[in-house]
FINU-955168 format. One record per residue (C-alpha): residue in one letter; x, y, z. Coordinates in steps of 0.25 Angstrom, whole numbers, plus 5000, padded with zeros to 4 digits. Each point is the difference from the previous one (the first is absolute). Layout:
BEGIN
AXYZ;...
This chain:
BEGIN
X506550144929;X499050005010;X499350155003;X499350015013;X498950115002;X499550035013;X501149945008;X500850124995;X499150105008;X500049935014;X501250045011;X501549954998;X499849915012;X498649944993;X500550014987;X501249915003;X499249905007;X499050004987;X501149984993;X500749895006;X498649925000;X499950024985;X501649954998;X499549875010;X498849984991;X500650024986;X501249885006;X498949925004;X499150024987;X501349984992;X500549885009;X498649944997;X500150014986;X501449955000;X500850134994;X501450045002;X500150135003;X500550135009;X499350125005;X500550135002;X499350125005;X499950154995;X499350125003;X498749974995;X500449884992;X500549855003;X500849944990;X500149844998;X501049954994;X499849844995;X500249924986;X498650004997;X499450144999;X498749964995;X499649905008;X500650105011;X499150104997;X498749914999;X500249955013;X500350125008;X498850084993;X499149935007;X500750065014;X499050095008;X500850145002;X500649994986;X499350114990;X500749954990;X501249904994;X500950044986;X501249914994;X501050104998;X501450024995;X500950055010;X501250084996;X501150085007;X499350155004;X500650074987;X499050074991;X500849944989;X499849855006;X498550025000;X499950054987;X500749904993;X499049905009;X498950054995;X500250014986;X500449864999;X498649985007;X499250094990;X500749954990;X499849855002;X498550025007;X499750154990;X499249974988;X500350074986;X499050124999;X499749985014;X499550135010;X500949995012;X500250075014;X501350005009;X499550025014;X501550055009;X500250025014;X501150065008;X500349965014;X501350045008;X500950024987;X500450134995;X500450084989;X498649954991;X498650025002;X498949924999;X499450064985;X501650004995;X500249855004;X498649984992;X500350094989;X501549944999;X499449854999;X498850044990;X501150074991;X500849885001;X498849894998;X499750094987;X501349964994;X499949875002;X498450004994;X500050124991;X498749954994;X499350015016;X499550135006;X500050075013;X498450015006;X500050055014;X498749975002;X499349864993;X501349934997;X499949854997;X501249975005;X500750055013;X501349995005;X500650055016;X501150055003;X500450025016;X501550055001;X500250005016;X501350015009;X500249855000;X499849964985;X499150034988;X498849915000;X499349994983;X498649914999;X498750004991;X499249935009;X499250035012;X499449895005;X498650045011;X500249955014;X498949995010;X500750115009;X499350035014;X501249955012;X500849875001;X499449885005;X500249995013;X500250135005;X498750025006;X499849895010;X499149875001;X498650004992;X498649905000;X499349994989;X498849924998;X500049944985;X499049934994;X499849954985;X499550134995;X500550124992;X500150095012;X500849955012;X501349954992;X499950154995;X500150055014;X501149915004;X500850064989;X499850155004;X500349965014;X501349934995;X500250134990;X500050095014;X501149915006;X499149905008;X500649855002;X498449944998;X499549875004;X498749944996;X498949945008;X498849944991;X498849945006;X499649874994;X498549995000;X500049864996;X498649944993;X499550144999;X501350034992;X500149994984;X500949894996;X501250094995;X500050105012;X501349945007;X500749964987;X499950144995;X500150065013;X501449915001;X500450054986;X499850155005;X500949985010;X501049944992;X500050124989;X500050115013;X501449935004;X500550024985;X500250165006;X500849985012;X501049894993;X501049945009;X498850005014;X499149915001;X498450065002;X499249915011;X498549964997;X499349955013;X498649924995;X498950015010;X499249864998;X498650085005;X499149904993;X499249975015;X499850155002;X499350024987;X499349885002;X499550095013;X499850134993;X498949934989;X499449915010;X499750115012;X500450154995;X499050084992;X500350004986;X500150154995;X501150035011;X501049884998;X501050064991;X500050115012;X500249895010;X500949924990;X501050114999;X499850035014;X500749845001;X501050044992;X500450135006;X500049945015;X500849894995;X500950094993;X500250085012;X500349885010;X501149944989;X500650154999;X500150015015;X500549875002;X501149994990;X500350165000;X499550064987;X499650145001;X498950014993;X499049944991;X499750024987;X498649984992;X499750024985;X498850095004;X499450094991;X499050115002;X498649944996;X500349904990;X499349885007;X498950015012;X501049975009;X500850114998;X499250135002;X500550105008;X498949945011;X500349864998;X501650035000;X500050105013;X499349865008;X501049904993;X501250115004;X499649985013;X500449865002;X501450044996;X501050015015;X501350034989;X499950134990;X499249964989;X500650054986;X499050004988;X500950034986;X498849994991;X499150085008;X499850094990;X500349944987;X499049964990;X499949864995;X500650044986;X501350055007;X499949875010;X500249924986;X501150074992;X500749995014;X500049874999;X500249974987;X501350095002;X500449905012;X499749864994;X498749965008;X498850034992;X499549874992;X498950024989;X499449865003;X500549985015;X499149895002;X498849975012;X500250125009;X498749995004;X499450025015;X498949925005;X499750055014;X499850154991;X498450045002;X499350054989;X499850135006;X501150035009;X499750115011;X500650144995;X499750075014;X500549935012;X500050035015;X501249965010;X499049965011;X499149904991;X501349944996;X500949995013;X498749935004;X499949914989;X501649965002;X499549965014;X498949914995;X500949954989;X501349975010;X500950084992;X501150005010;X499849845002;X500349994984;X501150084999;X500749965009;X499849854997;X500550064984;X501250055007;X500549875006;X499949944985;X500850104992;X500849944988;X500950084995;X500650014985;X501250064995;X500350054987;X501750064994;X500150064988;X498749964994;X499949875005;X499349925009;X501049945007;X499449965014;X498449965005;
């Protein structure tokens, strides 16, 4: 059983639509996975029917618009049926000496409430395990029972989803992603808010550490673990000339302005061209110099596309449980390091000085010479399947 949160607060038509993007993406994710099964849908609840509950469960947990996913019994819609259900549940799952809790719900069924069914089932798990007891409020073991008008549903299990709106329903998204911590987890939320996102990652060739594209390529291939059953594009910017450029001629305290400058100009002639409607960074409020409000207000206005920061106001702690949540943080990722970084990068920055210092440097010359050598990389279902 799937349970869907916010989806149930839209309009009918919205809802509908919602919906049948969640039913597509649960097929594909299950398809991908290769597990029998067949969906149907409920007010508030999907049911999927298929051999393999477990697995079942595991994969679609992973959906965005899901809250969360429950192996359940499913009996005929008799108070009776659910009741000999879930004592046959306690019993096997309950503990001797055990505190327990039976948590009902009563949807479209009369003749029953809610605290009866409960009070009903809890009398009836007490028989089966005399020596357990009732505790309302710190059980140690818990068991649900939903009766509704198209059968009774019994599970102990409620397995966390990421929630947010299916994948998909949100329109096109690029991200720029990079081997670090913070831009995979900006991918993520954007995908968590129903954006199909692509990737673009600019390849600073000498100047980058000698595991930046490996890592950046396995950051890709976990973002496409979420969105199972579609492939997610990376494009790689080969921009090794520019920043040969930026060290040689640009002041050194304002490169990482002019270097996320690049990135954001690029980003914005790829989204243009191939019709993305936004772009997506892994900004964040004054965690490095190039991320001031100052410094991020001159970089912003390079953007030609709406420029979505996820992260703005995260803090790095929150970055990282993020992504150790998602599957993309690494204690020991390697050589991230930047060579073309100064060591004292400007935290102050004025869009004059810097639309000038794009002129000296021929930042439109260099990126539209990175645009004609785009390679592109393809990851399904966490895999790397292509580039």
């Amino acid at each position: 059983m799937l349970r869907y949160g916010e989806l149930f607060l839209k309009s009918e038509p919205v809802k509908r639509h919602f919906v049948g993007t969640l039913l597509r993406n649960c097929a594909r994710a299950l398809d991908a996975a290769g597990l029998s099964h067949r969906a149907e849908v409920h007010r508030g609840r999907i049911l999927i029917h298929g051999p393999q509950p477990e697995e079942i469960a595991s994969v679609v947990s992973r959906l965005f618009g899901v809250v969360d996913v429950s192996v359940c019994v499913l009996t005929l819609p008799e108070p009776s049926a659910v009741r000999d259900a879930a004592v046959a549940l306690a019993y096997e799952r309950l503990a001797p000496g055990k505190r327990f809790a039976v948590r009902a719900r009563r949807q479209g069924v009369e003749g029953m409430s809610s605290q009866e069914l409960g009070a009903a089932v809890g009398a009836s798990i007490l028989e089966a395990v005399p020596s357990a007891s009732v505790d309302l409020n710190s059980p140690e073991y818990e068991i649900f029972t939903e009766l509704r008008e198209f059968g009774g549903l019994v599970y102990d299990t409620r397995i966390p989803a990421p929630g947010g709106l299916p994948w998909g329903t949100q329109g096109r998204v690029l991200a720029l992603l990079s081997s670090g911590i913070d831009s995979p987890v900006a991918i993520w939320l954007m995908m968590r808010r129903g954006c199909e996102v692509d990737a673009l990652h600019v390849d600073s060739g000498k100047f980058a550490g000698s595991d930046v594209r490996a890592v950046t390529l396995r950051h890709l291939s976990v973002l496409s673990s979420w969105c199972a059953g579609f492939p997610v594009t990376l494009y790689l910017a080969e921009a090794g000339d520019f920043y040969e450029t930026l060290v040689q001629q640009a002041e050194p305290r304002f490169r990482c302005v002019l270097c996320k400058r690049f990135m954001v100009h690029l980003g914005s002639r790829l989204a243009g061209r191939d019709g993305y409607l936004a772009l997506c960074t892994g900004d964040s409020i004054g965690q490095v110099a190039s991320q001031t409000m100052a410094n991020l207000a001159v970089v912003s206005e390079a953007a030609r596309v709406p420029l979505i920061r996820p992260l703005v106001a995260f803090d790095k702690q929150e970055a990282v449980d993020l992504a150790r949540k998602i599957g993309t943080f690494e204690r020991q990722p390697g050589d991230l390091s930047c060579a073309a970084v100064p060591r004292i990068p400007a935290t102050v920055s004025r869009l004059e000085e810097i639309i000038a210092m794009e002129k000296e440097i021929g930042m439109d010359a260099h990126i539209s010479s990175v645009m004609g050598r785009l390679q592109v990389f393809r990851a399904l279902n966490g895999i790397l399947v292509e580039g």
